[in-house]
C-alpha positions in Angstrom: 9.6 -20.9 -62.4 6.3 -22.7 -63.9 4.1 -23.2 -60.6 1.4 -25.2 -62.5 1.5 -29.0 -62.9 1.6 -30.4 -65.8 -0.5 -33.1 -67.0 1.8 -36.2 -65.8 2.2 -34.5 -62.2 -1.6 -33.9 -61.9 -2.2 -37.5 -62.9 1.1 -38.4 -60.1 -1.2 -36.9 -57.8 -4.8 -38.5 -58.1 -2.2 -41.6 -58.3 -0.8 -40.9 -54.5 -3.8 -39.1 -53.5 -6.1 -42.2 -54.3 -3.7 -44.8 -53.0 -3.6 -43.1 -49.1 -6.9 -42.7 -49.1 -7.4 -46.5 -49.8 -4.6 -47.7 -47.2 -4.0 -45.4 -44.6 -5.6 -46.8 -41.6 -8.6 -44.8 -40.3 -6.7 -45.0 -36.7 -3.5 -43.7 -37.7 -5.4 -40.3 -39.2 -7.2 -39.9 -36.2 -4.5 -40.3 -33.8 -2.6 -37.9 -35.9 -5.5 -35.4 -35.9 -5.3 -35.2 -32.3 -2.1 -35.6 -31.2 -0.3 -32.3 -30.2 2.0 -31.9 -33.4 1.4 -34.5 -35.6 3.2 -37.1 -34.0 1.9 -40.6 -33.0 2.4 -43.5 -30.9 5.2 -45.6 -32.1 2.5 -48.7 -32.7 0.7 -46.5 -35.2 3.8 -44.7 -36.9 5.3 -48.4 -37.9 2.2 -49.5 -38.6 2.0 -46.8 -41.6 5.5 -46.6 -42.3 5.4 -50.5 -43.1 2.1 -49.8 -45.7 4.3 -47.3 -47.0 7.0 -49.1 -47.2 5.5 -51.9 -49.0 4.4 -49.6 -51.3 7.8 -48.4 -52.1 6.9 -44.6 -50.7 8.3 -44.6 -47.4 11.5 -43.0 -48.3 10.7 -40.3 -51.4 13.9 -38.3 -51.1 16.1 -41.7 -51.5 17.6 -42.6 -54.9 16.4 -46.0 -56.3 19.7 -47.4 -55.5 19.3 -47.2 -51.9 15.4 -47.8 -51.9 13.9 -44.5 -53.1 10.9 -44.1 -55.7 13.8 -42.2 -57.7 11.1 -39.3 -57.3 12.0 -35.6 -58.9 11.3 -33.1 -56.5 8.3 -31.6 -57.7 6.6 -35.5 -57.1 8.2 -35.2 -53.3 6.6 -32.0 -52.5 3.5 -33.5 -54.6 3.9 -36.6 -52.3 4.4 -34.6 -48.5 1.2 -32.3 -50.1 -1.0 -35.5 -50.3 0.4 -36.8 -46.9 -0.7 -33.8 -45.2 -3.7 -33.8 -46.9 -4.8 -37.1 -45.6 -3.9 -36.3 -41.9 -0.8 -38.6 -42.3 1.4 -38.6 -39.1 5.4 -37.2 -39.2 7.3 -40.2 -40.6 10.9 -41.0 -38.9 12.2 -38.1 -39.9 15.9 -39.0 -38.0 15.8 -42.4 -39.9 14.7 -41.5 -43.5 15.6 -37.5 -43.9 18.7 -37.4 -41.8 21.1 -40.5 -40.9 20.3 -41.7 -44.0 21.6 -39.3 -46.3 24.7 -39.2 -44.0 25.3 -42.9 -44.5 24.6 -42.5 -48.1 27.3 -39.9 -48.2 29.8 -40.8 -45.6 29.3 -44.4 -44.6 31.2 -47.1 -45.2 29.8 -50.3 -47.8 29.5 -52.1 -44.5 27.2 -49.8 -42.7 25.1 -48.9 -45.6 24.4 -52.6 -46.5 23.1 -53.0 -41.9 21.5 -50.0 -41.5 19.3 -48.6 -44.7 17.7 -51.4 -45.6 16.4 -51.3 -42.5 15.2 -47.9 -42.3 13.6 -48.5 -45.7 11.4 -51.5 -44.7 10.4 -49.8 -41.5 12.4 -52.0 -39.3 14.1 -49.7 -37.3 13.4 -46.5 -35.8 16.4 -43.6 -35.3 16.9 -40.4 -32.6 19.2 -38.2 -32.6 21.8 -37.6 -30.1 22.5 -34.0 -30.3 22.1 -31.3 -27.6 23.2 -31.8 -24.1 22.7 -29.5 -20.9 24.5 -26.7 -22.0 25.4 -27.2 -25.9 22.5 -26.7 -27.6 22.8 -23.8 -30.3 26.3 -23.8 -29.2 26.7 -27.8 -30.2 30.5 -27.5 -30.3 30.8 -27.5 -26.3 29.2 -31.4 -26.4 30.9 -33.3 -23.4 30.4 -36.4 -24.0 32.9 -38.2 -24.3 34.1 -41.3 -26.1 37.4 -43.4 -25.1 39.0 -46.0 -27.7 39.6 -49.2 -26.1 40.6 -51.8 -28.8 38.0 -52.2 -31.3 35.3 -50.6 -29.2 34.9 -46.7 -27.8 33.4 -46.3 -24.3 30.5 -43.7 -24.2 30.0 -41.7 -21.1 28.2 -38.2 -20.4 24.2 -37.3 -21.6 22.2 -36.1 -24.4 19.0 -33.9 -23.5 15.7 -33.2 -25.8 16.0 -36.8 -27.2 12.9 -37.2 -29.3 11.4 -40.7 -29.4 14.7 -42.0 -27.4 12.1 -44.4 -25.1 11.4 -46.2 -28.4 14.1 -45.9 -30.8 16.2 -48.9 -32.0 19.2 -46.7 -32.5 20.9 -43.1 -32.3 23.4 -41.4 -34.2 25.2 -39.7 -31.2 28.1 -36.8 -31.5 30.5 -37.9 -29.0 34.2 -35.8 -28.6 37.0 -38.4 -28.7 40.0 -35.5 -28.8 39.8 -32.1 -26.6 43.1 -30.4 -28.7 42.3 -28.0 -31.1 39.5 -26.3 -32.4 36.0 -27.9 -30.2 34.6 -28.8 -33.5 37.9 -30.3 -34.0 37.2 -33.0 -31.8 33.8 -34.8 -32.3 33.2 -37.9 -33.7 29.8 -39.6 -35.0 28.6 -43.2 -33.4 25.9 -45.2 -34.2 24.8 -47.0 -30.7 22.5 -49.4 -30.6 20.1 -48.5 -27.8 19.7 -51.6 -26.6 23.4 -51.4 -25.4 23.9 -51.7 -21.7 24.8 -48.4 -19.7 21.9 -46.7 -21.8 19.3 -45.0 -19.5 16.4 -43.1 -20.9 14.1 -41.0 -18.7 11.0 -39.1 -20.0 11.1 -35.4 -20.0 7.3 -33.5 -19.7 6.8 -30.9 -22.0 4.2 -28.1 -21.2 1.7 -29.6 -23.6 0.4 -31.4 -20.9 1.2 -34.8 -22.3 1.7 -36.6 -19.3 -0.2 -40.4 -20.4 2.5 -43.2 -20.3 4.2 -43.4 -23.6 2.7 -40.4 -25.1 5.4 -37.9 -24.5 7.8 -36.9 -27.2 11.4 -36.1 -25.9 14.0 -37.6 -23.2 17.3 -37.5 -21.8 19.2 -40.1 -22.5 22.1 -41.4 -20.5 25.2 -43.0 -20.7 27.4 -44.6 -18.8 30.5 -47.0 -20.0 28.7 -47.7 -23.0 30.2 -49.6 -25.8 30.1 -49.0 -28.9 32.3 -51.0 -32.1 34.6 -48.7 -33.9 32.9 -50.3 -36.9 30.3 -47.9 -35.9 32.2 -44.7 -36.5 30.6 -43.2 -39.3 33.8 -41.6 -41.6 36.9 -41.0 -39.8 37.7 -39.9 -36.1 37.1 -36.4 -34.8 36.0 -35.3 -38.2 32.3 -36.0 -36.8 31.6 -32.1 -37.3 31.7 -31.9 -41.1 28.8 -35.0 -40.6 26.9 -33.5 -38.6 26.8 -30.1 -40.4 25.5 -32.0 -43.6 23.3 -33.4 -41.2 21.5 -30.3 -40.1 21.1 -29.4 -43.9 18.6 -32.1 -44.1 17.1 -31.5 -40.7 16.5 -28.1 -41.5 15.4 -28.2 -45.3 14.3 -31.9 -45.4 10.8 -31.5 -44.6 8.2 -29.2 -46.5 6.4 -26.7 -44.6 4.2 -25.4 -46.8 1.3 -28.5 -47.3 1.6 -28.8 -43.2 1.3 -24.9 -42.9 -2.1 -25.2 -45.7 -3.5 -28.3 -43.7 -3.2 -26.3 -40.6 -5.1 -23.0 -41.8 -7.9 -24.6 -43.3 -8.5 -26.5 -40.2 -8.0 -22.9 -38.3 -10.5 -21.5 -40.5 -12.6 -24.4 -39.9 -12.2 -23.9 -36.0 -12.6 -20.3 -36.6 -16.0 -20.7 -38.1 -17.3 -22.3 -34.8 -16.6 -19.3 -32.6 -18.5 -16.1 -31.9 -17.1 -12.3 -31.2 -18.9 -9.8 -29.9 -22.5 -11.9 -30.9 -21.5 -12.2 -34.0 -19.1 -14.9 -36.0 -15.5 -14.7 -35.9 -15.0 -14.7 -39.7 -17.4 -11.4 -39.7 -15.0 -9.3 -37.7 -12.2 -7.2 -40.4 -9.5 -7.5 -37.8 -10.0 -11.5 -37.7 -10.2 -11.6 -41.7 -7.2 -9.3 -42.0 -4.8 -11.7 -39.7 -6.1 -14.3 -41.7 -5.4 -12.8 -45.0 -1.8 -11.8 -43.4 -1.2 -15.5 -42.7 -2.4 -16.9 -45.5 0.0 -14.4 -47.7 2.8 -15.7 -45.5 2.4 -19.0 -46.0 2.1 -18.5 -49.7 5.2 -17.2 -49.3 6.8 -20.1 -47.4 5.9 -22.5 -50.6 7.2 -20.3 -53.0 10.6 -20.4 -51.0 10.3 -24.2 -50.8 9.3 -24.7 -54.6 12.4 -22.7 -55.4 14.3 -24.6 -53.1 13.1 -28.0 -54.4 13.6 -26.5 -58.1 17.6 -25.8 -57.4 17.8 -29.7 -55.6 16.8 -30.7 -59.2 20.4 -30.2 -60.3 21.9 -32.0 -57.6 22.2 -29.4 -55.0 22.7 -29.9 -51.5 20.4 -27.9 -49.6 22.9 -25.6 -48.4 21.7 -22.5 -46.8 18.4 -22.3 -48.4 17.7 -24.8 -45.7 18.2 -22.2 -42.8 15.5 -19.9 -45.0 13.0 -22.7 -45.4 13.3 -24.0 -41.7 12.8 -20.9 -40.0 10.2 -18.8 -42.0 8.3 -22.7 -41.7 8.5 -22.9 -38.5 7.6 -19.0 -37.5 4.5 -19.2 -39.6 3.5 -22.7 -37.9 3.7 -20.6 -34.8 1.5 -17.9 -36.1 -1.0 -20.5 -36.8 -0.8 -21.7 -32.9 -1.0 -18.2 -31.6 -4.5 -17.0 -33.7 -6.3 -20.5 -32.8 -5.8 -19.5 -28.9 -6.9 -16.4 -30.0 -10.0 -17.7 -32.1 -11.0 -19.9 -29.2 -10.2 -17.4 -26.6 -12.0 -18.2 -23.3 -12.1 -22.3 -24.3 -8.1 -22.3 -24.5 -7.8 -22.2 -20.3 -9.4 -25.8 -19.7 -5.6 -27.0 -20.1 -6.4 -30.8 -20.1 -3.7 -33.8 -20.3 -3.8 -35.3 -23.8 -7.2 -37.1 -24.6 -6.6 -40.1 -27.4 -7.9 -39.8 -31.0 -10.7 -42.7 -30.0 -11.5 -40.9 -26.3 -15.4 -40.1 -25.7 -14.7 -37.1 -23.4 -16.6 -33.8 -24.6 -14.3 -30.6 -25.0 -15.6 -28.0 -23.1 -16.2 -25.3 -26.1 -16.8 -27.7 -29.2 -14.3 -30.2 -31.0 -10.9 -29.6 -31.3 -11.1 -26.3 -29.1 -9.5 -28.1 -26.0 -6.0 -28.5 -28.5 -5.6 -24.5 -28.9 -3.6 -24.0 -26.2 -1.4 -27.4 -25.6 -0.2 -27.4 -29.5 0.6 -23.2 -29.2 3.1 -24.5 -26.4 4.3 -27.0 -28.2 4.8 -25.2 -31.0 7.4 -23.1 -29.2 10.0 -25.1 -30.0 10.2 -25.6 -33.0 12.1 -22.0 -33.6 14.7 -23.6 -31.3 15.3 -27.2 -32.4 17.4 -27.2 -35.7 19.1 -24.6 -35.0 17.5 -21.6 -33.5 15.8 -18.5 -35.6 18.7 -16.6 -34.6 21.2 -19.0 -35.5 19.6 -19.5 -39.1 19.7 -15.4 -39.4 23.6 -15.5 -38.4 23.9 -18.5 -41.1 21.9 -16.3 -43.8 23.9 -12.7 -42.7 27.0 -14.8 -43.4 26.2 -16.9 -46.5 24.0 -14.2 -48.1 24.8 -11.0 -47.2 28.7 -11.7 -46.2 28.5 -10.4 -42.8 
């Protein structure tokens, strides 16, 4: 594997590189820059998703058939390496990097002709209706449950960890229609519109602190004698599971790690820099500098996986589970990172304020950016659980791998 660009992918990038520096909006970086985990306020995220969209970028792993640039996928990584560099926020990752390749695959002429020209022109914004009290890793025990009445199923039961549910247009929900057989024998896959009466969405709190009105990120969402077309039954019934298993392969292997994971380090080094141990700067000390160097060889490591990864997609590979691989060591470094800025900091991460906003004037007790250490290290927690936990990931790579 040649890691070096060659002279029409270094010119691909001063191409991207120089066209978000000219039209991302100054307040969409800065909001992103401060918010816990790169995500925004939904005014700001359609605001850039429309500029990219008019652009023809906002979709880089579609085909051109569908919308897509038609991208290779050294130009995607080149692309998400660019985005990251600029402070862009997460785009709609359960519109653009999940439901869509589902429809692609699975749905029917109708649906794909509704729903992704939407999603390409920024129209309409997606959750995802997974985990419920009690099925999360386990996602086979889902209880909610969907009744055929005519041309219409009625939706009852609730989903739980719903991210951006209070302002999504729609979510692709697993619902069981059939308890014989296998559990994963049983599960369908509905799009619901969540407008739809009988939808109830409350907020939940995360530890972060994020508390302001329509800043937090994740819900539970309710339902109760929803309705939902059968038109809106993506494939056929109660074979929902094999759809939502290709699913996962995106949500797990559809976002690259490693130019979020560089972004991150050089603005811990940065932070770093500002802090003092023992009289005497942090980046002095040999312990600091050999964490550092530790993490910093780990994440290399992550983007060699993903550039291997994105080498074997060029033959028309589904991510398969090289996905499991990418997703967790991604997300276990991005929690290393987390853990050594509340240790850089030290002292200045137990002011544990509520979420200030990209444009606020309030000073930081300890210097800029010192006040985020500890809210984004909780946040961060998560993400070795959503997806698929670490330890599910290590069952799927004992199995797949090794043959255990």
């Amino acid at each position: 594997m040649d890691l070096r660009f060659t002279a029409e992918e270094l010119a691909f990038q001063r191409e991207v590189r120089d066209w978000i520096a000219a039209n991302m909006p100054k307040e969409v970086a800065e909001e992103s820059r401060r918010s816990r985990s790169s995500h925004v306020s939904r005014e700001r995220l359609v605001q850039w998703q429309r500029i990219l969209a008019s652009r023809g970028w906002l979709c880089p792993n579609w085909p051109q058939e569908h919308g897509g640039p038609g991208w290779n996928s050294t130009q995607k990584f080149i692309f998400e390496m660019e985005m990251a560099r600029a402070d862009s926020p997460y785009l709609s990752s359960f519109s653009i990097k999940m439901v869509a390749p589902v429809l692609m695959k699975y749905g029917s002429e109708a649906q794909k002709k509704r729903f992704l020209p939407k999603i390409a022109a920024a129209e309409e914004l997606w959750c995802q209706g997974y985990s419920e009290p009690g099925s999360g890793s386990d996602l086979a025990s889902l209880r909610t449950r969907a009744v055929r009445e005519g041309d219409h199923y009625v939706v009852n039961g609730q989903k739980i960890w719903t991210t951006n549910a209070h302002w999504a247009d729609w979510i692709f929900c697993l619902v069981r229609t059939s308890g014989e057989g296998k559990p994963q024998e049983g599960i369908s896959f509905l799009l619901i519109d969540m407008k739809s009466p009988g939808i109830k969405v409350d907020p939940i709190y995360l530890g972060d602190g994020t508390r302001a009105p329509g800043r937090h990120e994740v819900n539970q969402v309710f339902f109760t004698d929803v309705k939902v077309p059968v038109e809106n039954r993506v494939g056929e019934e109660n074979k929902g599971w094999t759809y939502a298993k290709y699913l996962l392969e995106f949500e797990r292997g559809g976002q690259a790690y490693g130019p979020r994971l560089r972004k991150a380090y050089r603005h811990l080094e940065e932070l770093a820099a500002t802090q003092t141990k023992d009289g005497r700067k942090l980046p002095d000390d040999p312990t600091w500098r050999e964490k550092m160097a530790a993490l910093e060889i780990e994440i290399d490591a992550v983007e060699m996986n993903e550039l291997s990864f994105y080498s074997s997609l060029k033959t028309g590979d589904t991510p398969g589970f090289m996905a499991s691989v990418v997703k967790m060591r991604g997300t276990e470094a991005g929690q290393k990172v987390t853990e050594l800025a509340v240790e850089a900091v030290a002292n200045y991460a137990q002011p544990f304020t509520e979420l200030r906003n990209y444009d606020s004037n309030i000073v930081p007790v300890g210097g800029e950016y010192v006040d985020d250490a500890a809210p984004r290290y909780v946040n961060q927690r998560k993400t070795t659980i959503y997806g698929g936990s670490s330890e599910v990931q290590r069952n799927i790579m004992a199995k797949a791998l090794l043959g255990l």
